[in-house]
C-alpha positions in Angstrom: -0.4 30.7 24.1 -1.7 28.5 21.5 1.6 26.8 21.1 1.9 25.9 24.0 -0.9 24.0 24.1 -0.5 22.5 21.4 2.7 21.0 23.2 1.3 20.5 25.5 -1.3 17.8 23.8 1.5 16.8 22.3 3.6 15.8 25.3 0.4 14.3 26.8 -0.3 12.1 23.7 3.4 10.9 23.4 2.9 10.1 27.6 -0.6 8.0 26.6 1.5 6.3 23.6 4.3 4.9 25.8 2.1 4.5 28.7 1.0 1.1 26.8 2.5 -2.2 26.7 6.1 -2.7 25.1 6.5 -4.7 21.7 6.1 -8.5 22.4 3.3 -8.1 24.5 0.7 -9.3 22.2 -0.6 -13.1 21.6 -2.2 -15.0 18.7 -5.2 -17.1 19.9 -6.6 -19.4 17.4 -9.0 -21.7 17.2 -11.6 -20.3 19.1 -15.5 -20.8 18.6 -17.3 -18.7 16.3 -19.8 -17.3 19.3 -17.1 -17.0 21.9 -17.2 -13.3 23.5 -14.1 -11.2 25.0 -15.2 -11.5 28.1 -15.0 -15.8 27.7 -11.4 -14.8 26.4 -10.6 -11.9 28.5 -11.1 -14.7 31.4 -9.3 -17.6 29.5 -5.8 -15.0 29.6 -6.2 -13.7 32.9 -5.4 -17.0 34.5 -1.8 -16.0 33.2 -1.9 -12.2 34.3 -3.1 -8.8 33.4 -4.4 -8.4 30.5 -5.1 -4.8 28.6 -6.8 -5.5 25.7 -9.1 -8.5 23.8 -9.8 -8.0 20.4 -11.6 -10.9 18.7 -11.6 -10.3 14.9 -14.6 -10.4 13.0 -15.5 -10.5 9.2 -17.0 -6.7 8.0 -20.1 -8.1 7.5 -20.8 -10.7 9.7 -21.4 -10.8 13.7 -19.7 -14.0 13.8 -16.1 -14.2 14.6 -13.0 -15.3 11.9 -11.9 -17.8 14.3 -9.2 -15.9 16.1 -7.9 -13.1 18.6 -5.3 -11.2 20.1 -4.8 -10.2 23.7 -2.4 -7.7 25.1 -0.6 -8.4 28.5 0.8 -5.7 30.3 4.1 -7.0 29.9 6.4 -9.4 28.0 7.1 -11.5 30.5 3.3 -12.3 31.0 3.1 -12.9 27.0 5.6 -15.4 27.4 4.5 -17.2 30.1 1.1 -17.3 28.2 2.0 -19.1 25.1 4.0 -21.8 27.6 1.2 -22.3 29.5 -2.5 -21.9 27.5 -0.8 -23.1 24.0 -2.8 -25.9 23.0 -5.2 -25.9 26.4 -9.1 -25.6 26.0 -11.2 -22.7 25.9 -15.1 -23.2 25.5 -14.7 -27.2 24.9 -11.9 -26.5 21.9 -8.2 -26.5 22.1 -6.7 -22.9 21.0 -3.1 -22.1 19.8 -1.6 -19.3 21.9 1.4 -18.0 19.9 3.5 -14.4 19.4 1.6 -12.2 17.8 3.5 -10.4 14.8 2.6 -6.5 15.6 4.4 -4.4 13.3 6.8 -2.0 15.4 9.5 -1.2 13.4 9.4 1.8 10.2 11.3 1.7 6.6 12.2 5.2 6.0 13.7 6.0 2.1 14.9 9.0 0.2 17.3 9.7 3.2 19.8 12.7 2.3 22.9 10.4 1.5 25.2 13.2 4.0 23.0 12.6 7.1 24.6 10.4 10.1 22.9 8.7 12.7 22.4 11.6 14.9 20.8 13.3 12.2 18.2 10.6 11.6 17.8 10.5 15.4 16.8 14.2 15.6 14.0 14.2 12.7 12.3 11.2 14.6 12.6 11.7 18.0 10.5 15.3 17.2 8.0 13.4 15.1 6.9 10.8 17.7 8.0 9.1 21.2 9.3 5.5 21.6 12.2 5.3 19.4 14.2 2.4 20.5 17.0 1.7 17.2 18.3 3.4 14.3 19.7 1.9 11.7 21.1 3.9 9.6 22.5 1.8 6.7 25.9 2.8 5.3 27.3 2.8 1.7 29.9 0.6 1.7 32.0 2.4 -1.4 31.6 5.4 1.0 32.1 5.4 4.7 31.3 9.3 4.9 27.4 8.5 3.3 24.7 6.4 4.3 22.6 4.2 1.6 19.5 6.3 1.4 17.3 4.7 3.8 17.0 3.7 7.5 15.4 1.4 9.9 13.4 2.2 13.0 12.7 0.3 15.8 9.5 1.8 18.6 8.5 0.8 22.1 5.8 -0.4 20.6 3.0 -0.7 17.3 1.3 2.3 19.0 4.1 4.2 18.8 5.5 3.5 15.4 1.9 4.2 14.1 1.2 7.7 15.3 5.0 8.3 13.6 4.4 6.5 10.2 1.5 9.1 10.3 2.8 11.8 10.8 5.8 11.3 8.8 3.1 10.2 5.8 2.1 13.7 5.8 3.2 16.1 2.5 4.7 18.9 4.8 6.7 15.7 6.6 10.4 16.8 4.9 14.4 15.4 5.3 15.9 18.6 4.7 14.9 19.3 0.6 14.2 15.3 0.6 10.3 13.8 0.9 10.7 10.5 2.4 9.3 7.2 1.8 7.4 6.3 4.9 6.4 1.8 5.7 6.4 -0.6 7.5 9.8 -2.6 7.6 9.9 -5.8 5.7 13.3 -6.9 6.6 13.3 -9.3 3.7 12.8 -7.3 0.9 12.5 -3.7 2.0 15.8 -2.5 0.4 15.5 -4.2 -2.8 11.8 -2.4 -3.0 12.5 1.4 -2.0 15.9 1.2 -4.3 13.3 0.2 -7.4 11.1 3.0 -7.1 11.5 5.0 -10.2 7.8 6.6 -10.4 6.2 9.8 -8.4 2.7 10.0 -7.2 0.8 13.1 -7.6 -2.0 14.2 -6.5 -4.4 17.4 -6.6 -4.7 17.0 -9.9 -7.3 19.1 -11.8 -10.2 17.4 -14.0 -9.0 17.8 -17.0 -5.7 17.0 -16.8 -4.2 15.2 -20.0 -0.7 12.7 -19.8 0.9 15.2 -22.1 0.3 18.3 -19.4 1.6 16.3 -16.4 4.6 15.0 -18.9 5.5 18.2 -19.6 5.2 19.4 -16.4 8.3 16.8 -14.7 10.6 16.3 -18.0 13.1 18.7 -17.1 13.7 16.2 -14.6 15.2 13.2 -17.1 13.5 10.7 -19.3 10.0 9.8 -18.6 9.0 6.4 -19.9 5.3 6.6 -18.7 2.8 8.7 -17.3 -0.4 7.2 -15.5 -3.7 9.0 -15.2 -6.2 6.4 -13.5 -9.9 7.5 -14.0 -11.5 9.5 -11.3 -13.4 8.0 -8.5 -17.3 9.4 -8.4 -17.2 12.4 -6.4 -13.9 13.2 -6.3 -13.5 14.4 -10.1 -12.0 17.9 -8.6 -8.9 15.9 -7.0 -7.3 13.5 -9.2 -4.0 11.8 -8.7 -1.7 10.3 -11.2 2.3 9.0 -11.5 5.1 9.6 -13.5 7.5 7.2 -14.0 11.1 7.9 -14.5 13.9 6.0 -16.6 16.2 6.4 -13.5 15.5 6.7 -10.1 17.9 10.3 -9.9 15.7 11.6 -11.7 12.4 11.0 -9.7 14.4 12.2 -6.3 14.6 15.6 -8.4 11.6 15.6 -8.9 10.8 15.8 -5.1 13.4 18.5 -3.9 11.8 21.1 -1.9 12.8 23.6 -4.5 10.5 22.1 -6.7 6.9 23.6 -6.8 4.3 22.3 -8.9 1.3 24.3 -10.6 -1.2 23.4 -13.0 -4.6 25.4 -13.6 -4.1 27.2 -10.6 -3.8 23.8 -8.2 -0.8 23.7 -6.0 0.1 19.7 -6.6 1.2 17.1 -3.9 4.3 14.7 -4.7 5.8 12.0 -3.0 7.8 8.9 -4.2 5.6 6.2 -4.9 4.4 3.7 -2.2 7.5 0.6 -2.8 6.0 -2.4 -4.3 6.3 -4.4 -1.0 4.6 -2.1 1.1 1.8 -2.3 -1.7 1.4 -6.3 -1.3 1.4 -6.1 2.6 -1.5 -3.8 2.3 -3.2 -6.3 1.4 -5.6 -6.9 -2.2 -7.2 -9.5 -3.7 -6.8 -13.1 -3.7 -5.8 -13.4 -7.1 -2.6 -10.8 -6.6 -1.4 -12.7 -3.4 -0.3 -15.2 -5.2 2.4 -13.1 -7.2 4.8 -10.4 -6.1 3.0 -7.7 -8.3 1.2 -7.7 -11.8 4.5 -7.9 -14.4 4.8 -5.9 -16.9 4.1 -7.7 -20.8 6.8 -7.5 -23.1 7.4 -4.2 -25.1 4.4 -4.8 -28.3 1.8 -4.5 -25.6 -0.8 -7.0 -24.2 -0.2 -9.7 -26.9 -2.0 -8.2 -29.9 0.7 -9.3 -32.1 0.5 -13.3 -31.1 1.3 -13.0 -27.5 -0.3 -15.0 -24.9 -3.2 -12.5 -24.8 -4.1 -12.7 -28.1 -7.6 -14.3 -27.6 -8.3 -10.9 -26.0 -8.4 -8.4 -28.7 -11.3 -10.8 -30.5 -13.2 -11.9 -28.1 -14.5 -8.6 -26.5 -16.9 -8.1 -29.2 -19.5 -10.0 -27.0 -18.7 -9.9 -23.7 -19.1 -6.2 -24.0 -22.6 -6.2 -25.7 -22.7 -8.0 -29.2 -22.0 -7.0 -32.4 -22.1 -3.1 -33.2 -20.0 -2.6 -29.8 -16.5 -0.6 -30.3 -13.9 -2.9 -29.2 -11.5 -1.5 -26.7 -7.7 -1.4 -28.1 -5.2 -2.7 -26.3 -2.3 -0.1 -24.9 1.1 -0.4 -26.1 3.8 1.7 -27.2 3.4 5.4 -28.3 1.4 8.4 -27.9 -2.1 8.4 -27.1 -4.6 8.8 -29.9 -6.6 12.2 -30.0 -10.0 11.7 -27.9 -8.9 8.4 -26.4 -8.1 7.9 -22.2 -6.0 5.0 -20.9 -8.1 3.2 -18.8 -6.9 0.5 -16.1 -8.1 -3.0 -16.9 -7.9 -6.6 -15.1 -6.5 -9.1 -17.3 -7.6 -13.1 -17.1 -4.4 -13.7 -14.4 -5.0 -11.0 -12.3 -2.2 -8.2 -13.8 -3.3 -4.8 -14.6 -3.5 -3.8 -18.4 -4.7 -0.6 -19.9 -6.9 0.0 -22.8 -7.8 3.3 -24.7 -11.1 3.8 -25.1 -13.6 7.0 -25.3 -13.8 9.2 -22.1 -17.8 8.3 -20.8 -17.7 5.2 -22.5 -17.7 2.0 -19.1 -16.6 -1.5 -20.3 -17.2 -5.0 -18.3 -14.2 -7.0 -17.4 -13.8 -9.8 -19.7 -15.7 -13.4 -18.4 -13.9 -15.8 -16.9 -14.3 -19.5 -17.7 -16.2 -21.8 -15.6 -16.3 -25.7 -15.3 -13.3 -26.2 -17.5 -14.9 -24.5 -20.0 -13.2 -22.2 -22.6 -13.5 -18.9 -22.3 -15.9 -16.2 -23.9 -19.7 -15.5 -23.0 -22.6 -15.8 -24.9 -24.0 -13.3 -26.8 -26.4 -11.5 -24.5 -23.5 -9.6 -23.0 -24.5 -10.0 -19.3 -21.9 -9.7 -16.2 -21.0 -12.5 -13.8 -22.4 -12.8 -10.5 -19.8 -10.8 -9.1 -20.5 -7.8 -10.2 -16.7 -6.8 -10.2 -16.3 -7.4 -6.4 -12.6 -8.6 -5.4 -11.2 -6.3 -8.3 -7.6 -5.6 -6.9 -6.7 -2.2 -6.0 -5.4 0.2 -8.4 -1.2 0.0 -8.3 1.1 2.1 -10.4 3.6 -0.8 -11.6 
């Protein structure tokens, strides 16, 4: 009984899903005042047709608007007509842009078995979600009879490809024995991204779980050439999460067959293939990693202890992080940990990510930056910048 009403939901949420506009149905509207409300732009679109929904973005801490919104017209045909006709028109005294809006509706799926064919692909969707419109399935080109390892999908519409990038996102979510990668499409770069991931995620990890534990745990697999254990977030020491990074992708899709089961202290742990690095700069971050594809790694002796560009780093700590008497932090680079030390992640001057060892307990500032041309260093007091690490980038595994 309880099944089917579970299908029941099921084949009522799909209905709801496809029951909304198509792709293409959504306009940009810029330009507008910062006290303007929906209902002034609700109005402004209506003049064109039917619209569904207004949303006027705002800032997450302000009641004023960003300067933007989008409306949703019940079809295509009405969006069109909207950005022909209210494109540079005026709305509250000030003249607006009325342009597509770019809603995300199509899904980059990796780790697809290499056997599968298209109808294959079709079937694990179409029972995941509703609105599938395309599959491409991409072939090898050296092999007619196998397909590249991932796959593009195309929804009705954002709705649609979001309740299935869910759902697909989940750990039980499986390609036969294969745990897919699961993003938005980037046409651009998308292939090159998913065919660079080398690393595994993991998480459930207990607290006291060590690099050499979690090493030991996936080496069978092939050659490990790092292991990352990011500190744990307040309140959530119980669950940790960490990667391990392969020499060779091969060996990382091991790592995920469903015949593989992972225990440590009791724990069952969670794996999946690393998010690629171009879903992790769409996500969004800070301003300082927009500007680059995704902190690079330094060359092999580490972060410039040795006469590297980050030389300056390894003596001027001593008083940014308290004066004279503080430990200064050492820098990571090649080699075991030593005994009683944790890698710790660490934003460098330009905005990579570094990692220093330092003494479980122990919390370090951020180095200063320089202000007004000056050179860099603090004074001697020790005391942190106004920003009170705000705008620190999100943690990512590369």
């Amino acid at each position: 009984m309880k099944v089917d009403v579970d299908a029941e939901d099921m084949e009522k949420k799909h209905a709801e899903l496809l029951a909304l506009p198509p792709h293409g149905s959504e306009v940009y509207i810029g330009g507008i005042t910062h006290d303007i409300s929906e209902a002034d732009v609700r109005e402004f679109c209506e003049t064109i047709g039917e619209v569904t929904e207004v949303r006027i973005m705002k800032g997450k801490d302000s009641t004023q608007n960003k300067g933007y919104a989008f409306v949703t017209y019940r079809n295509k045909e009405l969006a069109t007509k909207a950005i022909k006709e209210l494109n540079n028109t005026e709305l509250k005294g000030k003249r607006v842009k009325c342009s597509p809006a770019q809603a995300k509706h199509k899904l980059f799926i990796g780790n697809v078995p290499r056997s599968w064919g298209e109808e294959d692909m079709r079937t694990a969707v179409t029972n995941v979600g509703p609105g599938v419109i395309t599959i491409e399935l991409v072939k090898d080109p050296l092999n007619s009879g196998k397909n590249r390892g991932f796959a593009f999908i195309e929804y009705y519409n954002h709705a649609c490809a979001e309740y299935s990038r869910q759902e697909m996102s989940n750990s039980d979510f499986k390609l036969d024995d294969n745990a897919p990668t699961v993003s938005w499409a980037d046409p651009k770069n998308a292939e090159t991204a998913s065919s660079q991931v080398k690393a595994v995620y993991v998480k459930n990890l207990p607290q006291h779980i060590n690099q050499d534990k979690l090493r030991e745990l996936f080496e069978h697999h092939g050659k490990i050439t790092k292991v990352v254990l990011p500190p744990a977030k307040p309140g959530q020491e119980q669950s940790r999460y960490g990667f391990v990074h392969f020499a060779d992708r091969s060996s990382a899709m091991r790592a995920l067959k469903n015949t593989e089961k992972y225990e440590i202290d009791g724990k069952i742990l969670e794996c999946s293939l690393a998010k690629p690095q171009v879903d992790q700069k769409s996500s969004g971050g800070s301003s300082s990693q927009k500007g680059a594809t995704l902190p690079i790694y330094p060359p092999r002796i580490g972060y410039g202890m040795m006469g590297a560009p980050y030389g300056a780093l390894g003596a001027g700590f001593g008083a940014g992080f308290g004066g004279p008497g503080v430990a200064q932090p050492m820098v990571y680079g090649r080699g075991a940990t030593p005994g009683g030390l944790a890698m710790m992640p660490m934003l460098l001057p330009d905005g990579r990510i570094g990692y220093v060892l330092q003494q479980p307990g122990v919390m370090h500032s951020p180095p200063p930056t320089s202000r007004g041309g000056r050179s860099g260093g603090s004074s001697s007091d020790g005391r942190r910048g106004d920003s009170g690490g705000r705008g620190r980038p999100r943690y990512n595994p590369y």
